[in-house]
C-alpha positions in Angstrom: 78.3 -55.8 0.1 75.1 -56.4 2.2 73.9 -53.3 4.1 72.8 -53.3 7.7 69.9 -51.3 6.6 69.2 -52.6 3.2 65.4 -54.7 3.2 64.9 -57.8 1.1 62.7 -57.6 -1.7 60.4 -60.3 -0.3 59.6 -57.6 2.4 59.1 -55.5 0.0 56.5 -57.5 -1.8 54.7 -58.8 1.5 53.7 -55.2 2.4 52.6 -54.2 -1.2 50.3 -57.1 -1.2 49.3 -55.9 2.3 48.4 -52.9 2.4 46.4 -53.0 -0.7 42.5 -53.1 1.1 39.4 -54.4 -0.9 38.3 -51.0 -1.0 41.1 -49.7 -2.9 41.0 -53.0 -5.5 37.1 -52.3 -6.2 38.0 -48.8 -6.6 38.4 -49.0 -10.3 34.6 -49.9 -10.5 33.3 -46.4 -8.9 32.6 -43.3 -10.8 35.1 -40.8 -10.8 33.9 -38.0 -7.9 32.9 -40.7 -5.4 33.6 -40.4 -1.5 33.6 -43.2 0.6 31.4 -43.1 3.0 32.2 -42.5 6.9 30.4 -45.0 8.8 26.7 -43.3 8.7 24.4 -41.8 6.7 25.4 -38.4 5.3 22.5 -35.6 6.7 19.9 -34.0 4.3 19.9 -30.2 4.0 16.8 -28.8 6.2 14.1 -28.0 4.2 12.3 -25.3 6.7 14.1 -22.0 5.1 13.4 -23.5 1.6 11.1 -20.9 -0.5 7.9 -22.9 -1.7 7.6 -23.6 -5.1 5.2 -21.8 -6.7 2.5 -22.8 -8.5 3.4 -23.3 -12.4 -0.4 -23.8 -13.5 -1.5 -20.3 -15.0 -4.8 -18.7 -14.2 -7.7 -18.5 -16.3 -9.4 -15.6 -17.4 -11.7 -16.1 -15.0 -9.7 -16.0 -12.2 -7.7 -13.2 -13.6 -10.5 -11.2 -14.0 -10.9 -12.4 -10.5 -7.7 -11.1 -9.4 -7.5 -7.8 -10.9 -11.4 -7.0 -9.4 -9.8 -8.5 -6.1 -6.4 -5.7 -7.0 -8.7 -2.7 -7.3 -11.0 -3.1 -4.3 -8.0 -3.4 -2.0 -6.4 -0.5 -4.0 -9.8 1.9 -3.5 -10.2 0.4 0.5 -6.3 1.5 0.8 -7.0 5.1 -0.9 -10.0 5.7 1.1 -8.4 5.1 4.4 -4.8 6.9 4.1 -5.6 8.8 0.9 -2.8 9.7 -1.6 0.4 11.7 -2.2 -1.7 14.8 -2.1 -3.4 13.7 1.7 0.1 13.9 2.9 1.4 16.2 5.9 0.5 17.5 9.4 -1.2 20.3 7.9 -3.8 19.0 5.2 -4.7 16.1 8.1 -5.8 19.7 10.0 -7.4 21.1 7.1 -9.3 17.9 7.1 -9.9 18.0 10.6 -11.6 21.6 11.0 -13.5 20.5 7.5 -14.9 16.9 8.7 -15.3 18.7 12.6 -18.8 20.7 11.2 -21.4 20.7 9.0 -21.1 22.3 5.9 -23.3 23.9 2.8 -21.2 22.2 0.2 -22.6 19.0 1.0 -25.6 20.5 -0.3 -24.3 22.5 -3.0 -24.8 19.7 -5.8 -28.1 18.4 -4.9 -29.6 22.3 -4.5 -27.8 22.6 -8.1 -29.8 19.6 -9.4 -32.9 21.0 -8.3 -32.4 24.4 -9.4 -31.6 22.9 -12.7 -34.7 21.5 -12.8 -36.9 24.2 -11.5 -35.2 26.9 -14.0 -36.7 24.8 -17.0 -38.5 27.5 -19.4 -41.4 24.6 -18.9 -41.7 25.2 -15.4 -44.2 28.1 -14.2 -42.2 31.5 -13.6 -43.0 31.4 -9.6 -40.7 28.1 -9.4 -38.0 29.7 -11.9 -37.7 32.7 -9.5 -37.8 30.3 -6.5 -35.0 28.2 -8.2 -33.1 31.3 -8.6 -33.2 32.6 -5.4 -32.3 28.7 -4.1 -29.3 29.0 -6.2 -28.2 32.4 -5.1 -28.5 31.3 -1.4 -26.3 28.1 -2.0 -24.0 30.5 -3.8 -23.7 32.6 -0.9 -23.2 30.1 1.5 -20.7 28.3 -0.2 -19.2 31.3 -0.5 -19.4 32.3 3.6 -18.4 28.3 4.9 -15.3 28.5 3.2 -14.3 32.1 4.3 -15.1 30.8 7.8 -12.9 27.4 7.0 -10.1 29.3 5.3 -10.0 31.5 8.6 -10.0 29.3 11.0 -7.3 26.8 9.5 -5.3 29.9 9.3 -5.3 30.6 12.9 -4.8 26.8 13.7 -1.7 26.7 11.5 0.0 29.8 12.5 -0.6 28.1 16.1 0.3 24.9 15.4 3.0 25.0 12.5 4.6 28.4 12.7 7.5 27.5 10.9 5.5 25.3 8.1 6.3 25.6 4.3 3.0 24.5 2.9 1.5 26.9 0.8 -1.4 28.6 2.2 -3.4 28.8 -0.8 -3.3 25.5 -1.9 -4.4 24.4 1.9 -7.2 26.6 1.5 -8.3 25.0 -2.0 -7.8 21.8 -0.1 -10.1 22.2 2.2 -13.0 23.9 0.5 -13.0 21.1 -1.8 -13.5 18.7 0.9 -16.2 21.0 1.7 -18.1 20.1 -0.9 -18.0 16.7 -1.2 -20.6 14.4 1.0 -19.3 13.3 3.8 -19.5 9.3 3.5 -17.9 10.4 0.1 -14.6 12.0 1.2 -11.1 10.5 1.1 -9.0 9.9 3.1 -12.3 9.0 5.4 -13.1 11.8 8.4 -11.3 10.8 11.7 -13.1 13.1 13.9 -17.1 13.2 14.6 -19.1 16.4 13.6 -19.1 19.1 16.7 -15.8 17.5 17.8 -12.7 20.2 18.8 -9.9 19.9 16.3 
């Protein structure tokens, strides 16, 4: 019985011939994964938050040696302006201050020991022996009086300035008499204030 509704199968095989596009006939041909494309080019990926690629080449000797000179001066240049783990806190930067603020009779400690060393030779005549002792005995004693006068008066700055400060003050004291003693232009972290400056 025909069927209001029912289409003829030469319908059928008009719009299966139809509706079949070049595209899809040459599909078979492409690589499995491919994507048509959409009318334009597809956009490259910007290349301005790329990370460089390093160089692969590896460095000579030469230029290692180079490198690890190049390591150790910036190392020693780094040291000698902020110091190290010992340099660290409000109250050694004070010790340093009061030190590098006058002059001291450390800084001649080692070169008056030098000479004294030399003048006390059992060749040397027995007026420059004695004279040699009594150098030696005069460095002594004012090594002995700078850092009494040091110690004292980065006492009195920290009980000022720190009150409630848990640095040891023996240690601080060490600190600074050490510094005391070493040359100036020699000293690290470098001195930040000028000699006769108020700390």
């Amino acid at each position: 019985m025909p069927s209001l509704f029912r289409r003829k199968s030469t319908d059928l095989v008009d719009e299966s011939v139809t509706s079949v596009t070049p595209d899809e006939e040459s599909s078979s041909t492409r690589p499995r994964g491919y994507t048509p494309a959409k009318g334009r080019e597809t956009p490259k990926r910007p290349v301005a938050g790329r990370r460089p690629v390093g160089s692969t080449k590896p460095l000579t000797k030469e230029e290692q040696r180079e490198r690890r000179r190049q390591l150790r001066a910036e190392s020693a240049a780094e040291f000698r302006r902020e110091g190290g783990p010992r340099d660290r806190g409000p109250e050694k930067l004070l010790a340093r201050n009061v030190v590098d603020s006058r002059r001291t009779v450390g800084t001649w400690f080692f070169g008056g020991a030098l000479l004294v060393l030399i003048g006390s030779n059992p060749a040397m005549p027995p007026a420059i022996q004695l004279a040699s002792n009594l150098v030696w005995g005069a460095l002594a004693l004012g090594v002995v009086v700078d850092s009494v006068l040091i110690c004292r008066k980065i006492k009195k700055l920290v009980r000022e300035r720190f009150p409630n400060t848990g640095q040891r003050m023996g240690s601080l004291y060490l600190y600074a008499i050490m510094r005391s003693i070493t040359f100036r232009k020699m000293r690290a972290p470098a001195p930040r204030v000028a000699i006769g400056e108020a700390v």
